[in-house]
N, C-alpha and C positions, 0 to 999 in steps of 0.2 A: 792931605793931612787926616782926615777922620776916615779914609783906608785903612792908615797907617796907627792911627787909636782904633780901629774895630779890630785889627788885626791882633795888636796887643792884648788887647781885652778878652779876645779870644784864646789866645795861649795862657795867660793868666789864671782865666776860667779853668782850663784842662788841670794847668795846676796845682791849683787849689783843693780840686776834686779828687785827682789823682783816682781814678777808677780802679780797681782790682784786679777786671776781668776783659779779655781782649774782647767779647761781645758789649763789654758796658764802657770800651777804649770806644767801641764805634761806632756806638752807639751816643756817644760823648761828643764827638766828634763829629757825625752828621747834626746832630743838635746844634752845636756851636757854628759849624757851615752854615745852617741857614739862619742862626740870629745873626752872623757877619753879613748877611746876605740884604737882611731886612734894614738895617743900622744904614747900609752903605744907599739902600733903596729909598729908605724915608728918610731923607735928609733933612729935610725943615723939621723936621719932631725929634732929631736926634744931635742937636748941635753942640758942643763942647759944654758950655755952659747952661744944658738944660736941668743939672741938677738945681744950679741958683732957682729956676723956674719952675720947678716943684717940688719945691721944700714942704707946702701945704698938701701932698700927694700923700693919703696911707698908705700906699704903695710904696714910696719910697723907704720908708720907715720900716717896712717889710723886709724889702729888697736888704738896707741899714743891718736889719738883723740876721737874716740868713747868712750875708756875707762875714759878718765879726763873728759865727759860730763856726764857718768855714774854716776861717781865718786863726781861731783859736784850735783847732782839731790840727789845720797842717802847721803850726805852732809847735803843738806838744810834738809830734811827729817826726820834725824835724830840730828841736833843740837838744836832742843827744847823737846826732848822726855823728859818724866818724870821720864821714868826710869834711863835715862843719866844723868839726875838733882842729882837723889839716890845714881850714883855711885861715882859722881865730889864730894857729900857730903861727903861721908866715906874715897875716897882717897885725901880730900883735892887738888884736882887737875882741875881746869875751865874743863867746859862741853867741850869748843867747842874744845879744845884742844886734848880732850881724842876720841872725835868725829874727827877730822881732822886726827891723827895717823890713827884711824881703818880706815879711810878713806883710807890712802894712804896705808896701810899694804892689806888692800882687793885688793886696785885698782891694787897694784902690781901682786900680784897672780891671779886676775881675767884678767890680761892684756895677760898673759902667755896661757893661756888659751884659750882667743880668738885669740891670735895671731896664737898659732900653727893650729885654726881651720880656719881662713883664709887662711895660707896655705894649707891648705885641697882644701878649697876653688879654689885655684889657679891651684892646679892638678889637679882636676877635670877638670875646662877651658883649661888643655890641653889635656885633655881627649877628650872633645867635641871637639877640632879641627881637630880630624881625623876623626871625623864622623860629618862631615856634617849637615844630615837631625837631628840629634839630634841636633844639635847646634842650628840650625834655629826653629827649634819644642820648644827648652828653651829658648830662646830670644822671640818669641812667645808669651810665657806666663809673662814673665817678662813685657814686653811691656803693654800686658793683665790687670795685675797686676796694672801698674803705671798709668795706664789710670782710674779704680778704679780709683786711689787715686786721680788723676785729676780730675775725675769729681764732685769728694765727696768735693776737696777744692771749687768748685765753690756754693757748701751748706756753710760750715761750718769749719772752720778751723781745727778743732779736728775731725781729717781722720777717726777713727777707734770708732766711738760712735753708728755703726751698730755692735758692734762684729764682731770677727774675721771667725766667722763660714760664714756669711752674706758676708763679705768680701770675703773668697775665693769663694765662689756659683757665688758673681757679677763678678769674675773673669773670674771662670768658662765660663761664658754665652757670655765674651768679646773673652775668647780664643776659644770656640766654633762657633761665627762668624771667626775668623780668619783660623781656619781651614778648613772652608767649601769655603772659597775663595780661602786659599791655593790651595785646591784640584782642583778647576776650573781652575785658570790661571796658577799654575806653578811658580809663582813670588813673590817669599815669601815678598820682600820688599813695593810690591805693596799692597799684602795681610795685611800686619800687619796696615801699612799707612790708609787703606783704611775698614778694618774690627775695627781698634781702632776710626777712627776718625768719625764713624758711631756715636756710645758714645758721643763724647765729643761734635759734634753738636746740639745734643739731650739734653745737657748739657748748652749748649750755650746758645742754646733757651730758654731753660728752665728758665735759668738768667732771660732773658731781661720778658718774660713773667709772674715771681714771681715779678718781679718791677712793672710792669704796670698793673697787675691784682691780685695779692697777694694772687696768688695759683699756684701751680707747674703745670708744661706742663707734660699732661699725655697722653698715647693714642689716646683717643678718639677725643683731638685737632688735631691730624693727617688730620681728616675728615672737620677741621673748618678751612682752608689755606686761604678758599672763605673772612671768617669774619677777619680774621688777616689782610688783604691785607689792604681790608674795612676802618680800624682803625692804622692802623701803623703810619700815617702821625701822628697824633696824640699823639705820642708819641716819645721822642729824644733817636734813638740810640748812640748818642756820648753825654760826653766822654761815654770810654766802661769802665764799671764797672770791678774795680780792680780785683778781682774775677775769670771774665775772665779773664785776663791778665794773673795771677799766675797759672790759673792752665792750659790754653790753654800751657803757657810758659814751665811750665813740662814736659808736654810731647810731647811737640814738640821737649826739649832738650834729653829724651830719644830717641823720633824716629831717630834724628839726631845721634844720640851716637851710637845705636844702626845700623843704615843703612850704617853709612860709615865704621862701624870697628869690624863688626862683622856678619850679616847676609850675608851669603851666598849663591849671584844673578844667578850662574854658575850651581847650582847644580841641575838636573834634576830628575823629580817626574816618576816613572814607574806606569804604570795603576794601577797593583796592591796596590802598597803605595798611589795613589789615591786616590785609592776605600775604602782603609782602613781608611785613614784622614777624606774621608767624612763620612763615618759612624762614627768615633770616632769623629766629630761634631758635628755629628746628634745627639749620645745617652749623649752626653756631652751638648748640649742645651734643650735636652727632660729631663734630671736630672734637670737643674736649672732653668724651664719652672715649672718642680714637685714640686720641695721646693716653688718656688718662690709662687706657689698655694695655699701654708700654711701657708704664712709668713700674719700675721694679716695689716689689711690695717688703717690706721690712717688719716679719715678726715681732721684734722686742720691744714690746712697750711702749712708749710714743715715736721712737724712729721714726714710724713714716710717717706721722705729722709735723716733725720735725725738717727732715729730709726734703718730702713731699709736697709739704702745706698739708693741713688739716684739712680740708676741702677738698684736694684732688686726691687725696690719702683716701677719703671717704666714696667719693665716686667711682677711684680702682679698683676699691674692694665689692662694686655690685659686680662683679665678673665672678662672685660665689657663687653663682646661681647657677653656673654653666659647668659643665663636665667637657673636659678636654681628652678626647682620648690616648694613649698613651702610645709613644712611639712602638712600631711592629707592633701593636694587636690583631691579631687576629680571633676569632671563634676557635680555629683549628688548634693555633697554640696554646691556647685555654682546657679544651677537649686532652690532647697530648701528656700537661701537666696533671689533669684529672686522672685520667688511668696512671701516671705514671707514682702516684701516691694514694689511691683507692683500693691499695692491695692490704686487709686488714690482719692488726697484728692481736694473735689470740691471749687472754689474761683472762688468770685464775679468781680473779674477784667479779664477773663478766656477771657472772648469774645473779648474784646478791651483793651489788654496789653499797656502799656506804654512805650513810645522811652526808648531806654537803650543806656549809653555812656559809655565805660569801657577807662579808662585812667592807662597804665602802665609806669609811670613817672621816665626815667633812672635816676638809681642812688638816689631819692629821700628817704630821710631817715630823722631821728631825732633824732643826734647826742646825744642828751643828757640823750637818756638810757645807753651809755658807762659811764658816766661822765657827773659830775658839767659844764657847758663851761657858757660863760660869754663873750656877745657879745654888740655893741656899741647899739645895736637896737633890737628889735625882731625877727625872721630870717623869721618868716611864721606866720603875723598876722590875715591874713585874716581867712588860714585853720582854725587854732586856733581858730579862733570864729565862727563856724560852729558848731554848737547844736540844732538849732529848726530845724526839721523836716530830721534829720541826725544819721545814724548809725556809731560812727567812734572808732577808737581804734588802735590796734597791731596785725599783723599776721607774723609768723613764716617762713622767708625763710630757700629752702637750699642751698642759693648760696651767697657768701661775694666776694665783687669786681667784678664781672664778671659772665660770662652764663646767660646773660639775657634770653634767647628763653627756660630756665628751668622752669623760675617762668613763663612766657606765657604758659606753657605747663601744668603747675600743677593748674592754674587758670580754665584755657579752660576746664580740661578734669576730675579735680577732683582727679583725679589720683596723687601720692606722689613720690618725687624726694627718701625716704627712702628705699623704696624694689626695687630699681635699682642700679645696681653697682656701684663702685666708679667714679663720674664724666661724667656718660654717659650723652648724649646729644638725648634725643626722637626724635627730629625736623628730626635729623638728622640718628637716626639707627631705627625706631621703626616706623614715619607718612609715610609709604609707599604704600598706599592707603587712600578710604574713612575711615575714624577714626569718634567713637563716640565725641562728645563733647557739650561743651551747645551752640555753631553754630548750630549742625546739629539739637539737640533738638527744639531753637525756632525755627527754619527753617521750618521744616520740623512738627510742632505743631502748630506751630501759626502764619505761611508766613514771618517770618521774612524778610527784607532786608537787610543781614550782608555785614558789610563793614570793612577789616581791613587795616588799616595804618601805614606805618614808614618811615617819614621825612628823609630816609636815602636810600645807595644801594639794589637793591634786593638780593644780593648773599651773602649776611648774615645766617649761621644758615638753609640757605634751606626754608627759610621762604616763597616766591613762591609755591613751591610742597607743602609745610605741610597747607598752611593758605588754598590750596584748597582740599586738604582732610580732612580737619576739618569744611571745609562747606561753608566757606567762598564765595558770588557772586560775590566782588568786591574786588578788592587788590590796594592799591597806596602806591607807593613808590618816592622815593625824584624827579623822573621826572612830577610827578602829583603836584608839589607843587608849587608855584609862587618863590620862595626862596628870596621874598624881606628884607625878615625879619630876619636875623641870627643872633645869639650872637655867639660870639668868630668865628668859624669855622661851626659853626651846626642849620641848621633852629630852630627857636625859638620855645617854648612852645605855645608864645602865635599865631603861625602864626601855627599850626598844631589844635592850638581851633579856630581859625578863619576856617581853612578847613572842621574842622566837621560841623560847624555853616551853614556854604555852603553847606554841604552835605545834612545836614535836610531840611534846605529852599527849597534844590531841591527834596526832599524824595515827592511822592504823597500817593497812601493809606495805601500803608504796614506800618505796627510799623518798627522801624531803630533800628539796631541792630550794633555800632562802637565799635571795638576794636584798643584802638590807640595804639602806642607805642612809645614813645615820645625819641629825641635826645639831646637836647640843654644839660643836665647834663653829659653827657657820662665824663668820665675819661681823664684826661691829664690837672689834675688842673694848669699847671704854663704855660698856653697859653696868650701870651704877648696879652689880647685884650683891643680893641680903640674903640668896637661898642657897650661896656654896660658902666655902672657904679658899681666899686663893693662898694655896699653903704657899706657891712657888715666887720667889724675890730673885732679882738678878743681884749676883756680888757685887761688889764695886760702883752702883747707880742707886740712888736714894730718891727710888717713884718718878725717875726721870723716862723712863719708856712704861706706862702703867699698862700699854695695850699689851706686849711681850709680854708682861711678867700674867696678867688675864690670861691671855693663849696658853702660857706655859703650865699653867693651872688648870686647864683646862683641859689641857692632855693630861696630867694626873690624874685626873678626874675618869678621864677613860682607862686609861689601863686599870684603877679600881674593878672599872666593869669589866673589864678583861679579863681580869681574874675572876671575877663572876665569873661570866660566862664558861671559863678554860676548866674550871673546878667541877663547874655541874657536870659535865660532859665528861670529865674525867670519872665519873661514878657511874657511868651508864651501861649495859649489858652493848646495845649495838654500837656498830661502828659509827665514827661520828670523822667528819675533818672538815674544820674550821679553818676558814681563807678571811684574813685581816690586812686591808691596806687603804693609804691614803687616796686621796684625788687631786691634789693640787698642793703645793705652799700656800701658805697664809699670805695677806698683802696689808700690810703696815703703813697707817699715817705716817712715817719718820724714816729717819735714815738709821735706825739700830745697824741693818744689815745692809751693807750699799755693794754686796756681790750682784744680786740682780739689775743693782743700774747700771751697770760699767758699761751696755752696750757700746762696741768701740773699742773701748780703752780694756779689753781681755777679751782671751782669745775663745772659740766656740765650747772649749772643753770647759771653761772655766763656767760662762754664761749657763752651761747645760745644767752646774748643781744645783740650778733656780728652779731644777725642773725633775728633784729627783725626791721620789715618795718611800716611805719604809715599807715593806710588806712581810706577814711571816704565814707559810698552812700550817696547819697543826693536827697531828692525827692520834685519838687515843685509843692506835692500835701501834704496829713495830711499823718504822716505816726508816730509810734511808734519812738522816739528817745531812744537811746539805746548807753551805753558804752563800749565796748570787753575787757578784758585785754590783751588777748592774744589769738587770734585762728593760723591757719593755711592758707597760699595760696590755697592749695588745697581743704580748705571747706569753701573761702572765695565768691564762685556760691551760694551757699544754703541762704546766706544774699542776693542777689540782687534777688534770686528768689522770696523770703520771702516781699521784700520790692516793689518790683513790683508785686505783688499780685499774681504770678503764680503760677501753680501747680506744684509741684516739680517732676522733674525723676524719676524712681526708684532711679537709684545709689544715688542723693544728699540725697532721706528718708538715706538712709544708712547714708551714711556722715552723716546727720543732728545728728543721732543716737549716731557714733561713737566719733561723737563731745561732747557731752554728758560725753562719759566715756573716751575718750581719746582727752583734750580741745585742746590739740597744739603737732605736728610733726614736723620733718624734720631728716634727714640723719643722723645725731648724736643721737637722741635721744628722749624723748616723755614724755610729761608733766604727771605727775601719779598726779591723786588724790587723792591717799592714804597715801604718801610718802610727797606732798606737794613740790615738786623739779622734776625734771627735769631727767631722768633714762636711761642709754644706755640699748637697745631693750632684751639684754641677762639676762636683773634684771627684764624684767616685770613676772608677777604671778597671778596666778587665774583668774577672770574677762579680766582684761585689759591684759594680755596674748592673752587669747582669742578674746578679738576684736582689736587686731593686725593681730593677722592669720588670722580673717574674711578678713578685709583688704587688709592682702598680696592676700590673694587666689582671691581676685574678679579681683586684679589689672593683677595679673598674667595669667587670665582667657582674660580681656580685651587687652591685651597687647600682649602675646604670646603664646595663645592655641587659635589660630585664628576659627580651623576647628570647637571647641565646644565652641566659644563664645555665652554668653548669649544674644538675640536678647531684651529680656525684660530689662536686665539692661543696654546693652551698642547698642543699634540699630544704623545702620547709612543709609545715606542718597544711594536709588539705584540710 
């Protein structure tokens, strides 16, 4: 008879549960085999009538409630099925009623079930209190475990949308920090505290930094503390985002539960058991170090905290640090390509180049490739009416909200933010020396005078070191600046084109080579300011997006300057060409624009106008006007060469080439023009295949095979 009730109670249970997934069918299923197993083995503690007999059990009461939550989920679940409709038909009997009985008839037997495996449960806990270091070693993991789930709530409320495999691995890697602390100090309660709450800081930050820059805190920001510091004022940490609250809240209430009534502060660690715990933390972080290797990474946004778990998302992405070399490299085919584009093509402006101004204008974009918007005025009249003697159009970042010194880096050097790991930052792991770039090119070709600027800290980004290994003679930073002029909190657009304007007046015979990098846009749209006017209102919304209609004002704001800047220059004896473009979209507290969430739900073409900047040169001599639809930051060199009459590098022929066959890049994916859309790197074929690996391998060549760099395509300054 009570075979024949464990038996029940075991199908019941499946049930009830009704698992998803054929790993969590068998995982269900070995579960329930061995609480049949124990039910049918401890007979005297499991007799029909033992619920009468622990009526006074909290357990029970537990048990009580799990099962009527159960009980009401396959309720709803099953009181509109069709086939329930079929059978209410033929017995004349309301669905929901026939559904309610099977309801409470499963829940009864499936309650039996879990209860007697609760008490399994509970002998076990008395199991572990005579051993100690096991007791602490499962508390451990449990803690392990909920920290997980902690920091998964501060993603996404539905904990478990990494699967459950993903789930134990991040586990894994939390209970493997705690082990290797354990084994140092001996202090299991300081261990767990202090090995979980590693995580959830990481977690924390993580928050405030997906708010303010609307990308997840990976690795590699480890190295950018210098730029957070920079910009924080900038942005309100209070209130603190609910998020935090609930999940910090968790596991705080585990530690606590855990610390005062169960881990065990007395019990002493022998060298041996040490030695053993650290190693079983080492092979236990080197295992979910391995998976985490393979776990595919997910540019957009929080995808791969989503996907991933927040946690194994974060541990995939330490593999920035390594260079992979790129299928067929060779030196010889590096060599091959170099002469095959080192053959130089002669221009009549060769002798006496023209001033070059490069302006990379934070934050400046043109919302209205997401979306229709509809604003009281124009937002950028002036740009807009730039077409005689102007090349202007769209070029491809790989950066939304943030990493400005990525799009500096792919402009300078031509090189593509896509055959670099997830989120790395060059400035900062890769410009550690003299670097090739189109610095050291005019420089060192045709005497430039290079000058780079940014109205802001030096210790942003490492931009000091990298701006003078890229060639750079002159560097100013926000102490170089008069600061009379600021909107909101940030020297102004037009007081950083007043600086270059001084720069030139004072330039004698070398051609001037600026690379500015402007402030006044940076991020933290709901900054209470009294030193501009936001002329721009969206139509149709009454102060309901304040940050938008800020930004939006705040680009008018610059092309004011713009027209500065394009006027002086337009009255000037020498040649002059002015290069203006953005570095990123803006990243918005709100849903104004929800083109760049759709991750998923639209297709890559669509995702890609999250990532698409305005640019125009302007030259006030006769020059070819010209439209783009779309290129790239990284072959947007080869137009300012082109338009200032110079002879192009080897590497830009390349570019100019690959431009050709591959119009537009970035980290996600690469415009096909055979397809007509927009292609993640794993769908390219024939041709365009092929001049991607050209691509990787030259970048890979210039970047990380230092000893057989090619001197012909990437030379730098001795």
């Amino acid at each position: 008879m009570l075979t024949i009730l464990a038996v029940v109670s075991y199908i019941s249970s499946l049930i009830l549960i009704t698992p998803p997934a054929i790993f969590d069918i068998i995982a269900a299923v070995l579960l329930c085999i061995i609480g049949v197993a124990l039910i049918i083995w401890k007979k005297p503690q499991n007799k029909v009538g033992l619920f009468a007999n622990h009526l006074r059990c909290p357990l029970f009461y537990v048990t009580l409630a799990i099962t009527a939550y159960l009980g009401y989920c396959f309720f709803n679940r099953w009181k509109g099925s069709a086939k329930i409709r079929s059978i209410s038909a033929i017995l004349h009997i309301p669905s929901g009623i026939i559904v309610a009985l099977a309801t409470i008839v499963i829940s009864l037997c499936a309650m039996y079930f879990l209860y007697c495996f609760v008490m399994e449960l509970k002998r076990f806990y008395h199991f572990l209190n005579k051993r100690p270091l096991l007791k602490n070693l499962t508390c451990g993991f449990i803690a392990s475990a909920v920290t997980v789930i902690a920091c998964q709530v501060m993603i996404i409320p539905q904990v478990f949308t990494m699967g459950r495999l993903k789930f134990f691995v991040a586990a894994l890697l939390v209970y493997a920090t705690v082990l290797i602390i354990y084994c140092l100090t001996g202090w299991i309660k300081t261990s767990v505290t202090i090995g979980t709450g590693i995580f959830i800081l990481i977690s924390i930050t993580n928050v405030y930094v997906y708010n303010f820059r609307g990308r997840l805190f990976e690795p590699v920001d480890i190295f950018s503390t210098g730029t957070a510091m920079n910009v924080v004022d900038n942005y309100s940490l209070f209130p603190i985002p609910s998020k935090i609250l609930v999940g910090t809240g968790i596991w705080l209430a585990v530690i606590l539960f855990l610390s005062i009534g169960y881990l065990r502060t007395k019990y002493r660690l022998s060298v041996k058991r040490r030695i053993t715990l650290a190693v079983c933390g080492v092979v236990g972080a080197v295992c979910a170090f391995g998976y985490a290797s393979t776990v595919k990474l997910y540019p957009w946004r929080d995808h791969g905290a989503i996907l991933n778990g927040y946690i194994l998302d974060f541990a995939a992405k330490f593999r920035a640090s390594s260079a992979v070399q790129p299928e067929g490299y060779s030196v010889e085919k590096v060599e091959q390509l170099a002469d095959e584009y080192s053959k130089s093509a002669t221009s009549e402006k060769d002798e006496k180049p023209p001033h070059i101004i490069v302006i990379m204008d934070e934050a400046f974009s043109d919302l209205s490739v997401l979306g229709e918007i509809s604003t009281n005025k124009e937002v950028t009249p002036y740009i807009s009416s730039l077409k005689e003697n102007t090349v202007s159009g769209y070029a491809l970042a790989s950066i939304y909200g943030g990493t400005t010194a990525n799009s500096e880096y792919e402009f300078l050097t031509g090189n593509s933010m896509a055959w670099l790991t997830a989120n790395a930052s060059p400035y900062q792991q890769y410009i550690r020396s003299s670097t090739y770039s189109m610095v050291s090119y005019l420089k060192s070709n045709y005497d430039y005078n290079c000058v780079a600027m940014h109205p802001y800290t030096s210790t942003g980004w490492n931009r000091p070191e990298a701006y003078k290994n890229l060639g750079f003679d002159k560097i100013m930073f926000k102490d170089a600046f008069p600061g009379k002029h600021r909107i909101r909190q940030f020297i102004s657009d037009r007081e950083m084109f007043d600086t270059i304007i001084d720069t030139y007046e004072k330039q004698e015979d070398n051609p001037l080579f600026v690379f500015g990098v402007t402030m006044q846009n940076h991020g933290g749209y709901t900054f209470n300011a009294k030193n501009f006017d936001e002329e721009i209102s969206l139509v149709g919304y009454d102060k309901e997006y304040r940050d938008v209609e800020q930004y939006l004002s705040l680009l008018h704001e610059t092309d004011k300057a713009v027209e500065h800047l394009v006027s002086y220059f337009e009255s000037v004896d020498e040649e002059v060409v002015i290069v203006f473009f953005g570095d990123h979209q803006p990243n918005f507290e709100n849903d104004f624009f929800t083109s760049s969430e759709q991750v998923g739900t639209t297709s890559l073409t669509e995702q890609q106008q999250s990532y698409k900047v305005p640019f125009f040169i302007w030259a006030n001599y006769d020059i070819e006007e010209k439209s783009v639809d779309c290129t790239s930051l990284s072959y947007l060199s080869s137009y300012v060469y082109d338009v200032a009459g110079i002879s192009m590098p080897s590497y830009n022929r390349f570019l100019a080439e690959l431009e050709e066959n591959i119009p537009s890049i970035n980290p996600f994916g690469y415009y096909s023009l055979k397809s007509g859309c927009y292609l993640p790197f794993d769908q390219a074929t024939g041709k365009e295949k092929e001049w991607l690996l050209k691509y990787e391998q030259l970048q890979y060549n210039c970047i990380f095979d230092k000893k057989n760099r090619s001197k012909t395509l990437f030379p730098t300054l001795e």
